[in-house]
C-alpha positions in Angstrom: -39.0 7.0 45.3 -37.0 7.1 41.9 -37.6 4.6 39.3 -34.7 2.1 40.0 -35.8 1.4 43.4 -39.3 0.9 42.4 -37.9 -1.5 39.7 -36.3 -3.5 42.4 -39.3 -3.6 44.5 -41.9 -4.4 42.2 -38.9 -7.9 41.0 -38.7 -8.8 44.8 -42.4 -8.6 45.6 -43.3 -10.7 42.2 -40.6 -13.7 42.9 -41.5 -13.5 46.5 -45.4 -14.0 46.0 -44.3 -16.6 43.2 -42.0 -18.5 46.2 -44.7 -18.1 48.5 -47.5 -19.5 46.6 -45.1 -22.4 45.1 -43.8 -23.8 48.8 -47.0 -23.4 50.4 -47.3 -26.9 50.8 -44.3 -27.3 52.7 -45.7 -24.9 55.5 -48.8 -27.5 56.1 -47.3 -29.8 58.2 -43.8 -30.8 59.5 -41.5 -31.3 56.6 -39.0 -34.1 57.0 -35.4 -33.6 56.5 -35.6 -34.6 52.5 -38.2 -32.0 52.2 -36.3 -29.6 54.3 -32.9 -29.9 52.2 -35.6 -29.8 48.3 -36.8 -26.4 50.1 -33.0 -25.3 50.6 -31.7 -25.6 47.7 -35.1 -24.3 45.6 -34.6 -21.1 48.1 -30.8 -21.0 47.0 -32.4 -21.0 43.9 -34.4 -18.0 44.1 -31.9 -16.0 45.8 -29.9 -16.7 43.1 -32.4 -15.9 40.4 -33.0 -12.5 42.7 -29.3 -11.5 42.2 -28.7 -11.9 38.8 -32.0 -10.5 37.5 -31.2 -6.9 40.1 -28.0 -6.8 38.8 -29.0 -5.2 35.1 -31.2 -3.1 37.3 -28.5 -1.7 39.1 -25.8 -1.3 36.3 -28.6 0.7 34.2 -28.0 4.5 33.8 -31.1 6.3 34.3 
């Protein structure tokens, strides 16, 4: 596996443990639709955060 795949892996698995163990609460019960649209746009959010940080991954020569 070359390095700038790794890279990307190790990003995705760290903001996805970090988004997992931040909205954990909101897989205990049923969430109501106020709760529903907060866990939309925090999830917009981290995509967001996902893209922008792979991008100077991607655009680095190795």
């Amino acid at each position: 596996m070359n390095m700038r795949k790794s890279n990307k892996i190790i990003v995705f698995a760290a903001i996805l443990l970090l988004f997992l163990t931040t909205c954990s609460s909101a897989f205990a019960g049923a969430p109501s639709l106020v709760q529903k649209k907060k866990f939309r746009a925090y999830e917009n959010e981290i995509y967001d955060f996902i893209e922008h940080g792979l991008k100077p991954l991607e655009n680095k020569d190795t």
